[in-house]
N, C-alpha and C positions, 0 to 999 in steps of 0.2 A: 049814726055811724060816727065814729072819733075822726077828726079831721087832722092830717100833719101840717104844722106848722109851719110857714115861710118865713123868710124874712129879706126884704129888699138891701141891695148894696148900689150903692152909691160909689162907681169907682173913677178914677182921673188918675190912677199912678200909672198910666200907660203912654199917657199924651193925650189918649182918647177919650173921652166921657162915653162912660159903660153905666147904663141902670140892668140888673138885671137882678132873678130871684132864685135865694138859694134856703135849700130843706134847711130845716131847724131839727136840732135830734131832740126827742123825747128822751131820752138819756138811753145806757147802756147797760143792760141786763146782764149781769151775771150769771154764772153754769146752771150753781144752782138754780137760781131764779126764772131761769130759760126750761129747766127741767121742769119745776114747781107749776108752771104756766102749762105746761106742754101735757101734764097729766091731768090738768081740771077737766072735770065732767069724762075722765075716763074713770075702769078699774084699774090702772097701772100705777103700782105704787111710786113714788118718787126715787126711792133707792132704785129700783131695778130701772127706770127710765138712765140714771145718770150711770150705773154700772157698764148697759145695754150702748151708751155713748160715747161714753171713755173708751172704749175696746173699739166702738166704730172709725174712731180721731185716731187711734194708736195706729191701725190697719191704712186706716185713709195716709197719714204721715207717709208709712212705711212704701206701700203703691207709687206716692208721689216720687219719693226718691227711687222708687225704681222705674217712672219713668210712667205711669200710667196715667190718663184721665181717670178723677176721682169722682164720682155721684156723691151729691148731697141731696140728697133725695127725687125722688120723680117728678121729672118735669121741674127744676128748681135751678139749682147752681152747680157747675163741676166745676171742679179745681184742678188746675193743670200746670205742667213743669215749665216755665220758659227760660230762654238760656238769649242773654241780648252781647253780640260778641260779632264784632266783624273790624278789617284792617281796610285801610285803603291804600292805594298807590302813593308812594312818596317820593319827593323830587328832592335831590341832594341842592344844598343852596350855591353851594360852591363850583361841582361839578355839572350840576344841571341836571344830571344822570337819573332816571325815573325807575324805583323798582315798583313794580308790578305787584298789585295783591295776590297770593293767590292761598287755595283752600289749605294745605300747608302750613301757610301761618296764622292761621283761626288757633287759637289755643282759650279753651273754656276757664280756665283759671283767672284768665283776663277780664273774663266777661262777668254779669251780672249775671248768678240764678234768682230767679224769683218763681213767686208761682201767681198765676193768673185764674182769676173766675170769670167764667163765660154762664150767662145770668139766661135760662132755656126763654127762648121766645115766642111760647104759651105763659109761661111767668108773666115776662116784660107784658104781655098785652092786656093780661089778667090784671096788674097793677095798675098799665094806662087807663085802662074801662071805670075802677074800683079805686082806686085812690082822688080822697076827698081835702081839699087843701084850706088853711085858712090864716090870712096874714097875720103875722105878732110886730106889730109896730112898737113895742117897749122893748123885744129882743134885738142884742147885740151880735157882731161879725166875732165872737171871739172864740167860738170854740174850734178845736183842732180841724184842719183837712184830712182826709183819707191819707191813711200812710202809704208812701208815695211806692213802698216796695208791694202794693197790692195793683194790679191791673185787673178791671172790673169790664165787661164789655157783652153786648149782648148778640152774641152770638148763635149760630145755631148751635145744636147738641149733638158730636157724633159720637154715636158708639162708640166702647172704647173695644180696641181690635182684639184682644185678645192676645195677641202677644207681649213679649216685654221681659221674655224669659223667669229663671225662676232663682235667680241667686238672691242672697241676702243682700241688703244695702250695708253699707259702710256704719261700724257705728264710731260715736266718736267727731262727728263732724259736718260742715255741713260745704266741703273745700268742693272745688269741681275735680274732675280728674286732667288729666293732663293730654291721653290718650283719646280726648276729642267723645269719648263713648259715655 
């Protein structure tokens, strides 16, 4: 079985002395090459694999902004809306005077949308059990970190409710609304 690669850090830029070890990526597969992979040792042709998935990414987008958890497949990963926005109580410096946060002044345009993957945990344990690791003492700390607007978490999986109405999303943008909704 292929083993993923670690590689140890050596860190002190905290104060603290931290050893500890982090995944090494085998690099990054592109559409194609994710489709290519995905139909060996099937009969599905590669065009109709990438046809079949662009239309699934197009729907899944569309979902997200209207509000839905999105399946990436069974038992895997769903993608979901998160909206990070809250005010807190502030004390005038002068006056003294404290106003009060309240739901009112939550306004989404303020906040961060992102959208979060919650990783099913039949996955997570399936990878704990099955995942084979094996250190690269010549590899370096330099490739990139997760891009920081993805929250990865492993969570359970709830159905998604079925609601979420039926309007079209907004095109043209990717603004919050104003109207809190």
């Amino acid at each position: 079985m292929a083993k993923i690669k670690y590689i140890i850090i050596d860190d002190t830029r905290l104060g603290k002395h931290v050893v500890y070890a982090k995944a090494k990526s085998t690099g990054t597969l592109t559409f194609q090459e994710m489709c290519e992979k995905a139909c060996e040792k099937t009969s599905i042709e590669e065009s109709f694999m990438e046809a079949a998935v662009k239309e699934y990414m197009k729907k899944a987008q569309e979902l997200l902004l209207m509000g839905y958890r999105v399946p990436l497949g069974d038992n895997f990963i769903t993608l979901r809306p998160v909206l990070q926005c809250s005010v807190t109580d502030k004390e005038d410096p002068v006056t003294h005077e404290v106003t009060v946060a309240t739901p009112d002044m939550i306004r989404p345009a303020n906040g961060i949308s992102r959208v979060a993957a919650a990783v099913s945990q039949k996955f997570s344990k399936t990878f704990a059990i099955s995942a084979n690791w094996k250190r690269d003492d010549k590899a370096t700390d330099d490739e990139d970190d997760e891009d920081d607007a993805t929250q990865v978490t492993d969570e359970p999986e709830t159905p998604p409710s079925g609601g979420g109405g039926t309007e079209t999303p907004p095109s043209g943008g990717g603004g919050n609304n104003e109207d809190g909704e």
